[in-house]
N, C-alpha and C positions, 0 to 999 in steps of 0.2 A: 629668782633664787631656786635653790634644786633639792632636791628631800634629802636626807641625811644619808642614804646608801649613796646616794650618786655624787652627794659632795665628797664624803670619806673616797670612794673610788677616784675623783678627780685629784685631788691631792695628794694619793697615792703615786698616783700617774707622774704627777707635777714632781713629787721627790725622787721618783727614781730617772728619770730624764734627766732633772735638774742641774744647778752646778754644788748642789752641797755634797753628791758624789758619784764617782764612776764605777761600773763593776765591771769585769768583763767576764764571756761565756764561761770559762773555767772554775768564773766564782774567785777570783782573786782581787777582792776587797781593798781599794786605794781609795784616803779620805786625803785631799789637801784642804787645809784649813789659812784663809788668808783672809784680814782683816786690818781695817787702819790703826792703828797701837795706840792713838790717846783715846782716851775713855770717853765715848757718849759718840763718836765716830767723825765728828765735826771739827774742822781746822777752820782760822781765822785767815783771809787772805793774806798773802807776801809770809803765810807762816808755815816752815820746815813740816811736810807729811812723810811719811812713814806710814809701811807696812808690816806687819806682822808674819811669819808661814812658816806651816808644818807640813809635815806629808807621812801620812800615819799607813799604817796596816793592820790589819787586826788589829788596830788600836793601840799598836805604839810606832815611836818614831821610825823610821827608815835613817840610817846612818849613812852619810857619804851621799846623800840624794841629790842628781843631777837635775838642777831643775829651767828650765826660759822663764822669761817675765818682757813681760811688755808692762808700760802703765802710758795715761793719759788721759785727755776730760774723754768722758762716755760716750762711747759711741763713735768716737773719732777714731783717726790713726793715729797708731799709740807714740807719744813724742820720744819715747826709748823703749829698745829692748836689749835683752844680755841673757848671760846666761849665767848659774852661780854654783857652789855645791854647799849644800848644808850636811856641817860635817856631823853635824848631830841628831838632822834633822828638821831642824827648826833655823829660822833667819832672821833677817830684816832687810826690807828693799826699801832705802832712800827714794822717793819720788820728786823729789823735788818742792817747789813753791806755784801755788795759783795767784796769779793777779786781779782776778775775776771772782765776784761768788760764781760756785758753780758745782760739780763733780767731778772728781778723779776717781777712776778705774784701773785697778791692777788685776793684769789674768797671769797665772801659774800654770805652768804645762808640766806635768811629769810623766817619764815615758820608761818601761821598763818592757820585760821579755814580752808578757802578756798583752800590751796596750798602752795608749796614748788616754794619760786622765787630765783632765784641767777644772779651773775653778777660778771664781773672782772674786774680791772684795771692792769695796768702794766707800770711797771717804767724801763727803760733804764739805764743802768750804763755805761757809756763810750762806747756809742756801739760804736763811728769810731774807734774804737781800737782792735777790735773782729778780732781774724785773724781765719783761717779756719781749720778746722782739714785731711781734704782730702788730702792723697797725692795726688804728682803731677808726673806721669809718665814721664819715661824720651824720651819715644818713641812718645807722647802722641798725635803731631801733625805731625807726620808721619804718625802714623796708619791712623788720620784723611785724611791726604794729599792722602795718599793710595787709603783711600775707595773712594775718589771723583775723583780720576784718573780716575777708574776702572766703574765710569761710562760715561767719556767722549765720549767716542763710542756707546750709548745708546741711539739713536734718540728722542726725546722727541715724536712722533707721536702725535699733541695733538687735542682734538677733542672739538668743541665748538658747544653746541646746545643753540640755544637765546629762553631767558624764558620772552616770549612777558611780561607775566601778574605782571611779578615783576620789570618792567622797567616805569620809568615815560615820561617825555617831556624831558627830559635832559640829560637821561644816557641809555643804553642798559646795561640787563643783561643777561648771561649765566652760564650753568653750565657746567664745564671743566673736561679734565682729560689728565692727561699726563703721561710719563714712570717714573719710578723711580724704584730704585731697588727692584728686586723682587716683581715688581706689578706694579701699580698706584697710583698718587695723583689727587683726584678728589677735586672740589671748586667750589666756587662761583665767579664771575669777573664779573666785574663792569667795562663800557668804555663811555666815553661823545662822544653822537652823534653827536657834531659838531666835523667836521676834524681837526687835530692839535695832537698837542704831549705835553703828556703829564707825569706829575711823577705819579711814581706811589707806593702804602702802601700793604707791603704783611702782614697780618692779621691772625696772631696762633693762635690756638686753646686752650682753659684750656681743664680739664681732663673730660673724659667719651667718649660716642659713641651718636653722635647726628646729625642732620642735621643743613644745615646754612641756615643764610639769606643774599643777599647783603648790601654793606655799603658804604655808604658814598654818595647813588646817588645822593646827589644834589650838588656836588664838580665837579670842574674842576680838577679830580684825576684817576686813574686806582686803583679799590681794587680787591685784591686776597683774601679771604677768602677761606682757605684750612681746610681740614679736614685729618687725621693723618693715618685712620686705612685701603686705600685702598679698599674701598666701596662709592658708590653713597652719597651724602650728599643733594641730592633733591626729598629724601623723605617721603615728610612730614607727611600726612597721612599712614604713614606704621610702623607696629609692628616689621620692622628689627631690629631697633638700641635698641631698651629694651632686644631682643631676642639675638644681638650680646652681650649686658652688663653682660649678665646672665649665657651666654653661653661658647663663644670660646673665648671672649675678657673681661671675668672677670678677674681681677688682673693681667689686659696685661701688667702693669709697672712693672712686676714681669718674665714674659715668658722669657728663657733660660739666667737667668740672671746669671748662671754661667758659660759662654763663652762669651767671648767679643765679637766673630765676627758675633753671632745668637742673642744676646739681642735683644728684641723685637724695642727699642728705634734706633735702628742703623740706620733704613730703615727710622725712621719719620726725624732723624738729617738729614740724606741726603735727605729727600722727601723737607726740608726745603730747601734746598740749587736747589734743582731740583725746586722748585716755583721761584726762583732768573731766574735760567736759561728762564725759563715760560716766566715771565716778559720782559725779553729783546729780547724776539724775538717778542715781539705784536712790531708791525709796529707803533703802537700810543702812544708810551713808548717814553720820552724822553731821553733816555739812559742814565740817568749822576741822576735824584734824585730820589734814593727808600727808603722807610724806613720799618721797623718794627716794631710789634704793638702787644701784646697776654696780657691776664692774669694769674697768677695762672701756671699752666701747659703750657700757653701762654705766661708767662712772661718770664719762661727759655728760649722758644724753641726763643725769641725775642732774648734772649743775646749769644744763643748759634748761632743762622744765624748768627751773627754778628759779633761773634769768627772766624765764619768758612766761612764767605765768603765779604771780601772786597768790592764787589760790593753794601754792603749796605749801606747809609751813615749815617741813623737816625737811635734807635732805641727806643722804649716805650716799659718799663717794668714795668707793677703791679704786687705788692709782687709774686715775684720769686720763683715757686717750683723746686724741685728736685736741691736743694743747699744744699753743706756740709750733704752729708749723713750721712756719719760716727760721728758727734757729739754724738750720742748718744752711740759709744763706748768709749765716753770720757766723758764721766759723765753730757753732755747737751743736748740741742735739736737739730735734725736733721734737715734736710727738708721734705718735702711732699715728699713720700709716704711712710715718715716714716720705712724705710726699714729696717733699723737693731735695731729696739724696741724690736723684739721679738726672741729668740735664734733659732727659725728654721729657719731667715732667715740671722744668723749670717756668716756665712761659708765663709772659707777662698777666695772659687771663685770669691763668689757674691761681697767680699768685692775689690778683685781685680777689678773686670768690674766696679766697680763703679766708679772708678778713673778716667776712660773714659769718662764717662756719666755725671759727675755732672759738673753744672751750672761752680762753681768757678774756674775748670781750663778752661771751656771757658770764661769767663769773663777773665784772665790775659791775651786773645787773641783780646779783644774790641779797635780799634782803632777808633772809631765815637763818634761823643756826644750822649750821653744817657739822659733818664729823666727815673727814677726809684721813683716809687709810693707805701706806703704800710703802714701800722698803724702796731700799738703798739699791741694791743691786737689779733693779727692774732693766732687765733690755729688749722689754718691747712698750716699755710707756718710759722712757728716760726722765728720772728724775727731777732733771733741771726741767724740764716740757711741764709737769707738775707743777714741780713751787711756781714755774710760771704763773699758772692760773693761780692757783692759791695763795697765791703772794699778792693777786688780784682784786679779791676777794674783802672786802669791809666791814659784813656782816659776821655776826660772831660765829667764829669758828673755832674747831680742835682740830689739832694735828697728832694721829696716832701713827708713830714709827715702830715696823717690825725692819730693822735696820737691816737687818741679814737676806731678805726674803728678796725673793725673785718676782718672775708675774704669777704669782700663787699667793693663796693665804692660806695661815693658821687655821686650826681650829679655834682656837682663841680670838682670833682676828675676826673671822667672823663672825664669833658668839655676842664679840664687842661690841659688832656693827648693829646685831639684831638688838641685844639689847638696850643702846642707847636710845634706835629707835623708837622700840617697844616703851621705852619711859617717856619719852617727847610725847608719844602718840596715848599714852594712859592705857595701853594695855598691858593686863595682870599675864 
């Protein structure tokens, strides 16, 4: 998680890029607004959808607006496009009927002297009914059980240097590093100076190569912030992490992904579960309440610890990557990183290891309450890729919909997620 200046700046970031609106250099403010028209955004299969759209400016309608539409399930190519004028401003685009749970997606292009603005809505069709397309290996948690054997004898040797300048009146920080397979897991931890025991939040990573911050210091809590790729994550002024993206760990979600026992991800599932072990040897760990916490790339790695090691009790997942990969060899949308869109990375290997690796057959392993967070219009963790796993899922669960939201969150959305946790785990 990231301190409160650098969340507010990210979601800054996230809204103005976004598809809630366009601006262009001159400052000529265009809002399309397009959303599915029955209430709560959910259609029932074989039943008539419908969209919604506006195309505002300064806040009122644009008259006579030329506008394209495409719609179809997410992610795909869109099963119509056309073109229409709203004489007032506002419309309705027919989309048709789905026969499948699943997602429809409508995008809006409106184009004037200034620029080209677009925007999308998207409707749900029965997702709690979306089941996954991923086989389920019959070895699946064995091989898992295997590889976490296989590091029992693996000393964790772990080394803590205290980073006076990022610590306040209440918590010490440092930055960590301990054994895990084939190398190290380095983090950020976070521990309250006054003596006592405490629970404690192990914190995954979304996707790329970056350094952390600490979190949470002003909790009576212990946070791990881990970072994935076995490299220092406390360094902040340094050209490494651009030079490792570019470099040796470009398209790392991809490295030897047609062997199960060398995929690059093997080493982070188990770095995760080797933060677990981290965690219970600090002497100021209460032993008994830990949770999990990521988004994105951090959302999996939250329901895969959780799959894979009972010692967690909580976990928080925002929209979940690396879910149901194979959908897109079944005529839908996959999860993040998109792996089998394109036929070089179709191959019969790669499709096997993935069986391994994707979220929903850890997710059928989740025995803890969960809170799972993630909007409608997400186009880089597709929806249906989601309820996949979550649909997967047995133990008790909540599903929190910011339906309109992209791959960003609220602030709300966040505060939700902290403090659900914050309640699971008994911290004031």
């Amino acid at each position: 998680m990231m301190q409160n200046k650098s969340t507010i700046l990210m979601l800054l970031l996230a809204l103005l890029a976004g598809p809630l609106f366009s601006q262009s250099q001159t400052g000529d403010l265009i809002r399309i607004m397009v959303s599915p028209s029955k209430e709560g955004m959910v259609y029932g299969v074989n039943e008539d959808i419908q969209f919604d759209v506006g195309i505002y400016q300064y806040g009122q309608l644009v008259k006579n607006a030329e506008i394209n539409f495409e719609y179809g399930p997410e992610m795909m190519e869109p099963t119509k496009k056309g073109t229409m004028t709203l004489k007032d401003g506002t419309g309705q685009i027919k989309a048709g009927k789905m026969t499948d749970p699943g997602f429809i997606r409508c995008k809006i292009t409106f184009k004037n002297e200034k620029g080209s603005y677009s925007n999308t809505g998207t409707a749900g069709v029965d997702p709690e009914k979306i089941q996954p397309t991923i086989p389920y290996p019959d070895d699946f948690m064995d091989f898992w059980k295997g590889a976490i054997k296989d590091m029992e004898n693996l000393p964790l040797t772990p080394t803590l240097t205290l980073m006076p300048e990022k610590g306040n009146h209440h918590s010490d920080v440092y930055h960590v590093s301990f054994r895990n397979a084939n190398g190290y897991i380095y983090g950020i931890l976070t521990k309250p100076k006054k003596a006592g025991k405490y629970p404690a939040l192990l914190v995954v990573p979304g996707a790329g190569v970056r350094p952390y911050q600490a979190a949470h210091t002003e909790k009576n809590l212990i946070t791990l912030q881990i970072g994935i790729h076995g490299v220092p994550v406390n360094q902040y002024d340094s050209p490494l992490y651009s030079h490792l993206a570019s470099g040796p760990l470009s398209g790392y979600n991809t490295i030897n992904m047609d062997d199960r026992n060398r995929y690059y991800y093997k080493r982070v599932y188990l770095g995760c579960v080797r933060a677990v072990d981290f965690l219970h040897s600090l002497e100021e760990f209460d032993g008994e309440n830990l949770g999990v916490m990521g988004g994105s790339q951090g959302g999996a790695l939250s329901i895969i610890t959780a799959g894979l090691d009972s010692r967690v009790k909580y976990l928080m997942s925002y929209y979940p990557a690396l879910s149901d990969l194979t959908g897109y060899l079944h005529g839908r949308a996959g999860g993040w990183p998109h792996l089998f869109k394109e036929e070089f990375t179709n191959q019969a290997s790669k499709i096997e290891t993935a069986a391994y690796y994707d979220v929903v057959n850890f997710a059928k392993q989740v025995k803890v309450p969960g809170l799972y967070s993630l909007g409608f219009n997400d186009n880089v963790c597709p929806p249906t890729s989601m309820y996949s796993a979550i649909n997967s899922i047995s133990a008790d669960k909540s599903i929190s919909l910011y339906k309109d939201a992209a791959h960003w969150t609220y602030p709300e959305q966040r505060e939700e997620g902290n403090e659900w946790m914050f309640k699971k785990l008994g911290v004031k």
